[in-house]
N, C-alpha and C positions, 0 to 999 in steps of 0.2 A: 919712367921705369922701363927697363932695357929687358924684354923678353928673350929668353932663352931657348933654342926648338932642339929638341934630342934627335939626330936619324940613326936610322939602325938599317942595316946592309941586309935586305930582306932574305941573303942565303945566308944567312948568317942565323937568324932568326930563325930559320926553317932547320937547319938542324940541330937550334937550341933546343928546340921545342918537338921536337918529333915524338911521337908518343906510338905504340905499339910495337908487333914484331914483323921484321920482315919474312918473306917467304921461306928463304932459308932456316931462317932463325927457327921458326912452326916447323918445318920438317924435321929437326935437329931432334927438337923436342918430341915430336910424336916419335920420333924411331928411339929416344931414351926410354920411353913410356911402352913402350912397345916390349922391348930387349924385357926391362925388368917387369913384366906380366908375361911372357914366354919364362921367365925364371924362376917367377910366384905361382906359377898353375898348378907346375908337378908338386911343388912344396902343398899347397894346399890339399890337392888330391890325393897325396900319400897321407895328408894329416885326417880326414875324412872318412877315409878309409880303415884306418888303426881306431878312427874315434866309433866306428861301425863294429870295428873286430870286439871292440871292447863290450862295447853293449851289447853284442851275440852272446860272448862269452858271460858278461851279467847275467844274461835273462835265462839261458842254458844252465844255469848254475843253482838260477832262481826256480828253473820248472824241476829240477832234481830236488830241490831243499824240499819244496811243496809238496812233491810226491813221498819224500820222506817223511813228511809232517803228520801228512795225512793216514799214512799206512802207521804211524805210531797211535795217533788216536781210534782208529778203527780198525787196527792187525791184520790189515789187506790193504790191496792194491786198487786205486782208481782205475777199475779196468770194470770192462763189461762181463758179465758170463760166458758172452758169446767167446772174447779172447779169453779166456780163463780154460775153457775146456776145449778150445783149438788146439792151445798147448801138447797135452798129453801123448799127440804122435812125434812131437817133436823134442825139442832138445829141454824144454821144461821151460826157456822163456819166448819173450814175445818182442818184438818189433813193431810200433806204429812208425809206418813211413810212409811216402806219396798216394798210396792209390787213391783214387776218385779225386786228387787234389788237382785245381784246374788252374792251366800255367804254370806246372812246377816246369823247373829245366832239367829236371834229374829224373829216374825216376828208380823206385827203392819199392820188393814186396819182400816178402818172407817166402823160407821154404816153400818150396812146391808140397812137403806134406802136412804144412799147415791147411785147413781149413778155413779160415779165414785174416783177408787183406784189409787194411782201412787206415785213414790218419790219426793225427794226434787230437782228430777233435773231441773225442767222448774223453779223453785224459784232462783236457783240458777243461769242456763240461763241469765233471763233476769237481774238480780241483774250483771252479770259480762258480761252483754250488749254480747252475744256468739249467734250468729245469726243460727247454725247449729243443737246444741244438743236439747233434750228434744222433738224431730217430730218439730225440728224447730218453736217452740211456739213463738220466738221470731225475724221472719224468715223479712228481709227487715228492722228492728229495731223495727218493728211493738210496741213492748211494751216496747221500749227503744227509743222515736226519739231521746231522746238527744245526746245519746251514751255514758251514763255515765256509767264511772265503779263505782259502788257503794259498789261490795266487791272484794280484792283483794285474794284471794283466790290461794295454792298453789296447780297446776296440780301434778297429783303424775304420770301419765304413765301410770299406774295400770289400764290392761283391763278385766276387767271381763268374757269374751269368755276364754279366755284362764287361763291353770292352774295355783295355787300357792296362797295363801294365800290374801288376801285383804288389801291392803295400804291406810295409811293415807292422806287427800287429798281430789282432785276433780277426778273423774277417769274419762277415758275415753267416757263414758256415758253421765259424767255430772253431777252424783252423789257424794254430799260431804259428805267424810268420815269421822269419827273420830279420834281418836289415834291409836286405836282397829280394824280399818278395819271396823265399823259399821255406818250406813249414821246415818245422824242427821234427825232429827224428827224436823219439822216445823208446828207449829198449828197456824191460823190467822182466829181473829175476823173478819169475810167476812159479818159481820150485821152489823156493826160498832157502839154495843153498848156498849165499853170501857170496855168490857169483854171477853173472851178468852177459849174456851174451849175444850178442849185435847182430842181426840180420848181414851187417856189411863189412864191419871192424873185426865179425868173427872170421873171415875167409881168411884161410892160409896165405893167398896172392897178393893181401892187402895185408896184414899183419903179420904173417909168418915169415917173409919171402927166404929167409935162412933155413927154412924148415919146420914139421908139424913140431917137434918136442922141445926146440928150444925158446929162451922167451921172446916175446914178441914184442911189436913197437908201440909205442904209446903207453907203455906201461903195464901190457897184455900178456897175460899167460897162457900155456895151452896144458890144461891140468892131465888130460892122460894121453898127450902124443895124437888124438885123433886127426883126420883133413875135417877143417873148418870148423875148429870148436877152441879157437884165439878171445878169453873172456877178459873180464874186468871184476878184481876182486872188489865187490859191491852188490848193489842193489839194484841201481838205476842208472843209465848212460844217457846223457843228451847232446845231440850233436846240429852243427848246421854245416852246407855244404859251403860255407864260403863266400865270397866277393865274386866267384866266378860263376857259383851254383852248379859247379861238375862235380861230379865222382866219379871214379874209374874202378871197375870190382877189378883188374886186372891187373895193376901197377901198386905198388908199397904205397904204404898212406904217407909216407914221409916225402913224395915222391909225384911230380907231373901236378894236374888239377886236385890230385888227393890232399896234398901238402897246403892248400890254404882251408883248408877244414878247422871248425871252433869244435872244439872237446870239454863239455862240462868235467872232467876225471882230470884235467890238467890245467 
């Protein structure tokens, strides 16, 4: 029997069989991989961002509904005494904004003839019936007997003594944040005349900039022509500062870091 022997041309063989990529070939590909994540980041980032605005605007919406909830079952305002009769030198309502709030990037008080500055945390207290936080404004259920929860709100952990950046949430304070690490801004008609006026939304420079008597932006009117009395036909305003965390008292809200502002009213 006549044995047969196969050869095969060992360059032949070798680039039959070559298996992998050459150098080029891996650079080709890393720079396609490249190109199209330099083109997916911003996509991503701007989606992240709107998915941010949105849930500002939820939660803003959600701490307004609450406030309205509660003032139907008990014909007042989740406010302390202390803000209740600050009021009276002023324009009839009240603004909770930054003060004592640690790491805001903004910062927001009330009139100079207000008496008293402070945040949104005893609103939010009593709104999620917390018998401890805020100097205990809501200490025994005192301004909750029912014990109702009226906003459910998510604790973030986030204590502001200690380092590191600000989380979204109720933080350990009592303080509810935004997406941004920035408390939310609560202003309430405390005169109950179905109008509403904002420590920041009410300044002519930011609402008016056409003038005291005509109407203003965001929806704002200015009922008798006065400087800085640009309201909201309502009850309750909730506002956050944004993705940037700026406000500016001195530029339209429509306008520079004012313009990425979330507006419970809109």
């Amino acid at each position: 029997m006549k044995t047969i022997t196969l050869k095969c041309d060992k360059k032949d063989s070798a680039l039959r069989f070559r298996h992998g990529f050459t150098l080029i070939e891996l650079l080709v590909v890393i720079s396609i991989i490249a190109i199209l994540a330099a083109m997916l980041l911003p996509v991503l980032s701007a989606a992240k961002k709107h998915a941010q605005r949105v849930q500002a605007h939820l939660q803003a919406v959600d701490i307004a509904n609450a406030i309205e909830k509660y003032d139907s079952d008990y014909g007042r305002f989740p406010v302390s005494t202390t803000a209740q009769s600050s009021v009276a030198a002023g324009k009839g309502d009240f603004t909770y904004g930054t003060n004592g709030v640690a790491n805001a990037t903004f910062n927001l008080i009330n009139s100079p003839v207000l008496t008293y500055d402070t945040n949104n945390a005893e609103v939010i207290a009593i709104l999620m019936d917390n018998t401890n936080l805020a100097g205990a404004v809501n200490a025994g259920h005192v301004k909750n007997p029912q014990q109702t929860i009226f906003l459910n709100a998510k604790w973030s952990g986030y204590d502001p003594s200690q380092p590191g950046p600000p989380e979204a949430g109720v933080d350990t304070t009592g303080i509810y944040r935004d997406p941004w690490g920035n408390p939310y801004v609560i202003s309430l008609d405390l005169n109950y005349d179905e109008n509403c006026r904002d420590a920041f939304y009410g300044l002519t420079l930011v609402s008016g900039p056409d003038g005291n008597s005509k109407p203003g932006l965001n929806g704002l009117v200015n009922p008798d022509g006065t400087v800085d009395n640009f309201q909201c036909h309502g009850r309750v305003m909730v506002w956050s500062a944004g993705p940037d965390g700026k406000i500016d008292p001195t530029v339209p809200a429509t306008t520079g870091v004012n313009k990425d502002n979330v507006l419970s009213w809109q």
